[in-house]
N, C-alpha and C positions, 0 to 999 in steps of 0.2 A: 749173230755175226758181230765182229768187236768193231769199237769205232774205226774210223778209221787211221786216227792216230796213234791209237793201242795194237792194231793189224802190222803199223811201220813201225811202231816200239818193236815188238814179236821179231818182226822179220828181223832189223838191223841188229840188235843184240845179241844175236846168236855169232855173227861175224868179229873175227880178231876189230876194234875199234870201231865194231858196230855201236856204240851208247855213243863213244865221242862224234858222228855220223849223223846220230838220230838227232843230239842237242845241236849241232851246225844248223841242221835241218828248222829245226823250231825257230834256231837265230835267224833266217833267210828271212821265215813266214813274219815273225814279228822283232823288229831287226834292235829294237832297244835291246833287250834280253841281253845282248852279246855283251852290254857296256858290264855284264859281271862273269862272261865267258864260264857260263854253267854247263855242268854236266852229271844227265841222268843217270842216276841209280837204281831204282827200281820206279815202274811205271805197272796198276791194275788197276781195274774199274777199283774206286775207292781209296785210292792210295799212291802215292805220288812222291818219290824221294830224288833230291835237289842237291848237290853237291857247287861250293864254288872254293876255290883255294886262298891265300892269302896272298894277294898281290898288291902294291903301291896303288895299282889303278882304283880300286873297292875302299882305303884309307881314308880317313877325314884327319885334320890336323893335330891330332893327338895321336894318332899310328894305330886306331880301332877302326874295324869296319863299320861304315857311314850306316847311318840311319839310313838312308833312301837307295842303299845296296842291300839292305835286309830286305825293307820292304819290295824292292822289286826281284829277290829272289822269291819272295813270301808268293807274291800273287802271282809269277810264273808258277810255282810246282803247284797251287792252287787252280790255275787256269788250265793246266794242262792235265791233273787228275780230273774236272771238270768236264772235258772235252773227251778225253778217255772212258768216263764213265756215263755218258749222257745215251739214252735210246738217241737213234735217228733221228727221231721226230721232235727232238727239242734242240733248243739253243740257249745259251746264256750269253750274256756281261757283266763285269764287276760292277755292283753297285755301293758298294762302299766296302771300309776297313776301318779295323780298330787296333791299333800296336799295344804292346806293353815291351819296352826297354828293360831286363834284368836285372842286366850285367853288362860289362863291358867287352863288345864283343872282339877276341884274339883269335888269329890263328884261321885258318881252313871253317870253313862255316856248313851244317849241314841240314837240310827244311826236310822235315816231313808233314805233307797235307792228307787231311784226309774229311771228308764232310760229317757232318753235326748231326743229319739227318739223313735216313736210307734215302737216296735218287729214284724218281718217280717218274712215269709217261703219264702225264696230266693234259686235259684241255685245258688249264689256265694256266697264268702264270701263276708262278710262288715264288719267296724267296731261300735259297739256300746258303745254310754258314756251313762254311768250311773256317776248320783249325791249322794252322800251321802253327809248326813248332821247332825255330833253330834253334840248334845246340855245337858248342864248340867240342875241338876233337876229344876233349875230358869226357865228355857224352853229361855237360850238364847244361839248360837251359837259358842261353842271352835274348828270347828274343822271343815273342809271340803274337801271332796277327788271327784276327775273326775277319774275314773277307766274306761278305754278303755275292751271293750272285744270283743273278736275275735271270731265273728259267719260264722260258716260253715256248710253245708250242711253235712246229715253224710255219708256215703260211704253205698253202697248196703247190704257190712256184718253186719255194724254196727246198720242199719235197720232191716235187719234178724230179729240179737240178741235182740234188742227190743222189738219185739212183742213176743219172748217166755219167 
């Protein structure tokens, strides 16, 4: 059975503005996200693609999209192929990032995440890197983060609460 964010990617998608629907949807749950008003493109266990456009609001004083609008598209499609592709029984949080600045980044921005390491139902914790990779609409490279996330098993209550 898919997670259960990947079950609400499935469903909304299929509907005329079902993608713009599903990213509203993630904006609700974690409401910073909206400050770069993203929208999914493709979401599977594994694989997670981010779309944000070029607006004044994402600008930093030079008229390039901000450093800290990459990075938090970065760890959104990051967070969210993460949570798409996790069994049940585990959980994650960011535990850290690493950027690399390109280029300077113009125009419509695009992230694709996907993890470093096949995803695992472990008793312990482990760390996982995922790679994200924005590229402007040329389809070349401004911008790349190694996001660490911190996968653990979930505790008995938090399995409970799961399944109802």
């Amino acid at each position: 059975m898919p997670a259960p964010v990947l079950a609400m990617y499935r469903r909304l998608s299929r509907w005329p503005a079902g993608r713009w629907l599903f990213s509203q949807a993630v904006c609700f749950r974690a409401p910073y996200f909206a400050t770069i008003a993203p929208r999914f493109v493709a979401l599977e266990p594994g694989h997670c693609e981010v779309r944000i456009r070029d607006r004044r609001r994402v600008h930093n004083h030079i008229g390039t999209v901000h450093a800290i609008a990459l990075c938090n598209l970065a760890e959104l499609s990051a967070g969210v192929m993460t949570e798409a592709s996790l069994p049940a029984s585990m959980r994650w949080i960011p535990k850290g990032m690493t950027v690399e600045y390109l280029k300077k980044a113009k125009g419509p921005m695009h992230a694709v995440a996907s993890p470093d390491i096949p995803i695992s139902e472990t008793a312990s914790d482990y760390d996982l890197p995922v790679t994200v990779t924005v590229r402007d609409q040329r389809g070349d490279d401004v911008f790349r983060a190694r996001i660490t996330m911190w996968l653990s098993p979930r505790s008995r209550s938090e399995n409970g609460a799961q399944g109802q």
